[in-house]
Structures are given as C-alpha cells and as structure tokens.
N, C-alpha and C positions, 0 to 999 in steps of 0.2 A: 272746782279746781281753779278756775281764772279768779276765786274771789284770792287765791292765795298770795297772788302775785299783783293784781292790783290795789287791793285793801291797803299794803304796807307803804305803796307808790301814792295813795292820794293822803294816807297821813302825812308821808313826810313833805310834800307836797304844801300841806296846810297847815304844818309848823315852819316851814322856813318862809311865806309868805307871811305868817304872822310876826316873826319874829324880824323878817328884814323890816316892816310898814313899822315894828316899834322901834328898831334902831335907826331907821332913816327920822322918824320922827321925835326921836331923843336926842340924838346928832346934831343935825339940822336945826332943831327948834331952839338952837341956843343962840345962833348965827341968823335964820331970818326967823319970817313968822310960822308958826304950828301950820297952818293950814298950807303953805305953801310945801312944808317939811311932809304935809300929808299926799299933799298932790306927787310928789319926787316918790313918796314910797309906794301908792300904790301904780304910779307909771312903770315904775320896776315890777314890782307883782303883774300888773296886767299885761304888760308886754310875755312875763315870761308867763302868765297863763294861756295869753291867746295862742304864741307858737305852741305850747303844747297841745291845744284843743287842735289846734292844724294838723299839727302830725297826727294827733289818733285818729282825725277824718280820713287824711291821707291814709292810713293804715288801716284802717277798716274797710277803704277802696280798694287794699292791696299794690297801694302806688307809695311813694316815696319823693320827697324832694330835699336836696342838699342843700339848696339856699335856706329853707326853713329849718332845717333842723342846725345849719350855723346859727343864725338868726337866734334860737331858743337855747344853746348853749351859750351865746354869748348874754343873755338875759342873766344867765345861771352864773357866768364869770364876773359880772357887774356886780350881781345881789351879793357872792361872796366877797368881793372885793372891800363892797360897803362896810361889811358886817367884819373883815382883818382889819379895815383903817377903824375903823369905831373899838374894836380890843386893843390895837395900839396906843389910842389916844388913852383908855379909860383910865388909866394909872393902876392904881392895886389890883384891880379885877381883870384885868387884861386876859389873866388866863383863861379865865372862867369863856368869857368872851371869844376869844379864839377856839378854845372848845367844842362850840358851836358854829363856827365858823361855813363849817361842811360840809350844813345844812342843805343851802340849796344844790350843792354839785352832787351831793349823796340821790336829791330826787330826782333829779335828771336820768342818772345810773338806777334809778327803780324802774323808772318809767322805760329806760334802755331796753332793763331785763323783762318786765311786762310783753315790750313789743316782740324780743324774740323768743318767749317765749308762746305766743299769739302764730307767730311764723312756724312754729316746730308741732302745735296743738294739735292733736289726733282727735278722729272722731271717737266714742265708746264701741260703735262698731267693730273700728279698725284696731280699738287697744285691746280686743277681744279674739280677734284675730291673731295680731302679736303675741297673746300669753296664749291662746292654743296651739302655736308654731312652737314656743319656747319650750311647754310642758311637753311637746310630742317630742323634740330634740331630747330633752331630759328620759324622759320615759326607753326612748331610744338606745341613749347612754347608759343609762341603767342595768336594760337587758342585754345589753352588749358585756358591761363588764360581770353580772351573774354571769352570760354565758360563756365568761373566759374565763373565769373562778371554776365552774364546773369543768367543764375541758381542762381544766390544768387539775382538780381532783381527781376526775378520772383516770388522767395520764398518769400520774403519782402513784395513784391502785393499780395500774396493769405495771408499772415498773417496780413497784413491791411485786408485785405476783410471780411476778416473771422471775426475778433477783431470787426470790423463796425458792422457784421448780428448778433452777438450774444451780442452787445452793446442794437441794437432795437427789437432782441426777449427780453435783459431782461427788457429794457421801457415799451414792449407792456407788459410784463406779470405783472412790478409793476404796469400799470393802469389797465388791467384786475383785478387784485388782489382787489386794494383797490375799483374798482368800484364795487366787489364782497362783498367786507366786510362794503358798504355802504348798499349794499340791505339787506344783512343779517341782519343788526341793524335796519333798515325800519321793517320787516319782524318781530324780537325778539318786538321792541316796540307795534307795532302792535299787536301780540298777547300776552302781557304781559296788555295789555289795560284792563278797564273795559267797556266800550261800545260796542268795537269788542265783548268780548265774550256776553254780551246782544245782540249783533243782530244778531250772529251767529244761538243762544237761538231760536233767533227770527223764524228765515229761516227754523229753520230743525227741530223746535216743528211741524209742520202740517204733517211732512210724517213722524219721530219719536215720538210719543207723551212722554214728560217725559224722554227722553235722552239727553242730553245737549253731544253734538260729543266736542270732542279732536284735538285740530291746530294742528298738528305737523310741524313743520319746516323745509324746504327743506335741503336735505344732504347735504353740503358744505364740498367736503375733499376727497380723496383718495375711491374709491367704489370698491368693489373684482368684477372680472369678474365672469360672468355668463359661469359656465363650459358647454362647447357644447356637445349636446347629438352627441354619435357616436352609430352608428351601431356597433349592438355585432355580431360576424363572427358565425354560423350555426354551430353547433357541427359535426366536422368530422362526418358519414358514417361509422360505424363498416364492416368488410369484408363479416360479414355471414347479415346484412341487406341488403349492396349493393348487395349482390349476388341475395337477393330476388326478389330486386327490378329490375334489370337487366333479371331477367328470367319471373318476370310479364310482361315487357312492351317487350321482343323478343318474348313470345308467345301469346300478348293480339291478332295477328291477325296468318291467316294459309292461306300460308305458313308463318315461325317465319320470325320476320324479320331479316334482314343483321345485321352488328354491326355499320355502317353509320347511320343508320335509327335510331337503336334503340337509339345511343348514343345523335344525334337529339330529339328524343324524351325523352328520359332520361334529356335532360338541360334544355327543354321547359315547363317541367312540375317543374322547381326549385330547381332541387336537384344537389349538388354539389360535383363533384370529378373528381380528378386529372385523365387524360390520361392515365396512366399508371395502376392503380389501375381499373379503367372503364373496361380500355381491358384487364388485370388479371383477372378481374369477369364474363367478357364474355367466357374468355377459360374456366373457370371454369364451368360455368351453362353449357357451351354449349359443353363439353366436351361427 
C-alpha cells in the first residue's frame, strides 16, 4: 500500500530534476559556459533533493520542521520559475514548454500527499479491526430492517384478519337483524288482525269467562339486567354482646372450656368475628 503513494512521488520527482538540469543547461549554456550552466542546474536539483531527504528523516522521526519544508518549497518555486522563463523565452515552443512547467510543484504535492498519508497509515491489525466493526454494524442493520419488514408483515396479517372477522360479525348481525325485523312484522300483523283476536276470544273464554286477554309483543331491543341478589354481611358483634356470648358458650359445660374449643364452637353455631376481637373477649370474660 505505501508503494502506491510513493512510487508516483519519486517518479515525478526524477522527471522534474531531469528536466529542470536540461533546461538550466540549454538556457544558460548559451549565455556562459556548459559547465557552469551544469553546476546552477544540479545546485537547484540538490538543494531541492537534500530538503526533501530532511523532511522524510524528519517524518520518519515523526517530528517536523517549518524552516525545512519553506526551504524545499522554495527549491520547488525556483526550479519552476527556471523552467516559465525558459517557455517564455523559447519562441514557438513556449507552449509545449510551459506545459511542463508544473513539474517540480506537482512533486512536492506528491511527496505532501505521501507524507499525510504515512500520518493517517493503519496497521493490518487495526484495518482488521475496522472492517469487523463496519461488517458487525452492517449485519446489525440488516437484521434490524428484516426485523421491521417482518413486524410490519405481520401487522398487515392481523389487520386483514381482524378487517375479515368483523366484516362477518357485521353480515351475520345485518341478517340476524333483518331476519329479526321480519318476525316482528309477522308478529305486529298478526296481532293487529281481526280473526287472531277472535280466536284468541275463542281459547281463553272457557277458563276466563268474559275477559278477552291482551297479545303483547315480544321485546325486541336492548333489556336492563336483572340486578343480582347479593348477600348482605351480618351486622358486626358489639363488644359487650360478644363478651356474652363468649362467656355462655365457655361456661355452657364444667370444667369452662379452653379458648380452642370455645372459639370452635362459637363459628359453628354462626356467629361471626374477627380473631383478635374473639380472643380480646375471651381475656375479658375470662379474666
């Protein structure tokens, strides 16, 4: 993975110092001598290699310094500077020349991105790590929206169901209804008749003589319930009754009896009270 990002930083690298050392020495060599045209070009390339061999020490130390890396930019401002005046001057080619121009600022900006990407490098470890957090979130998500796709199918199947049963309670109730409100009009003609109530006349002169009875028509509608008889609870026991009572039935036999006995016989014969109050009235009598 590091070869990705520095591979493309030491090529360009090693076209824009080749290319600045020929244009300083095509330049130049016209003006003084070759050799001296040689020595200005590679002063430019060395300066801007040594600042960068600094820095990558530096950064490999995981330390940094700001005077060096001006220092190696401004190598990088120079070498392109050389290489605009030399397209300027070249006449027809100029373009071509400029072109290229960008060279060494481009390698600088490689080497930029090399170094932060060197700052940000993970180990395999840790990127191992990273992707089984990422897949476990994923997986997470996953069964999260299965499980909300199912919970909403379900829901859908019990609100059909539901929609369906109270579709055919309300069928069955309209034809209970109207088979209801056929018998009742069965029912109203019939005893709205003149024959029915002559033969009714008829039926119930021999065991009423001279009463002619009343149809009434069965209820059809809403009836109150019949309130359910409940048991009314025995009037509490006053202290000075129970106490009587409690001292009739200890001394109905000789010797009196125990407070087990009595208290047995005191619930057998119906009479009702609390433990506490029972054996209160026993201290008492029996005091």
């Amino acid at each position: 993975m590091r070869a990705k990002t520095v591979l493309p930083a030491v090529a360009m690298t090693a076209v824009s110092m080749v290319l600045t050392l020929a244009v300083v020495v095509m330049w130049l060599g016209t003006a003084v001598p070759w050799p001296i045209a040689l020595v200005v070009g590679l002063g430019i390339d060395g300066g801007w290699l040594a600042t960068l061999a600094y820095e990558r020490r530096l950064a490999a130390q995981g330390d940094h310094n700001t005077v060096v890396t001006a220092v190696g930019w401004s190598f990088g401002l120079l070498a392109t500077a050389v290489l605009v005046a030399h397209a300027l001057t070249a006449g027809a080619s100029a373009g071509a020349w400029l072109a290229v121009a960008w060279l060494p600022l481009a390698a600088k900006a490689l080497w930029l991105v090399h170094g932060l990407w060197e700052c940000t490098a993970l180990t395999p470890v840790a990127l191992d790590a990273i992707r089984g957090i990422q897949q476990e979130a994923r997986d997470e998500a996953a069964v999260a929206r299965a499980r909300l796709r199912a919970e909403a199918a379900t829901e859908e199947t019990r609100l059909t169901a539901v929609t369906a049963a109270g579709a055919r309670v309300a069928r069955v109730q309209a034809k209970t209804a109207q088979a209801l409100s056929a018998a009742w009009s069965t029912l109203e003609t019939a005893r709205a008749g003149e024959d029915t109530g002559r033969a009714l006349t008829s039926v119930t002169a021999r065991v009423t003589p001279g009463v002619t009875p009343r149809w009434e028509l069965p209820v059809w509608g809403p009836m109150e319930p019949v309130a359910s008889r409940s048991l009314e609870a025995a009037p509490a026991l006053t202290d000075e009754a129970l106490d009587v009572l409690v001292d009739e039935i200890r001394t109905s036999e000789t010797p009196a009896l125990s407070y087990r006995e009595m208290a047995a016989r005191f619930r057998a014969a119906g009479h009702s009270a609390s433990e506490v109050r029972l054996r209160a009235a026993w201290k008492r009598v029996a005091a």
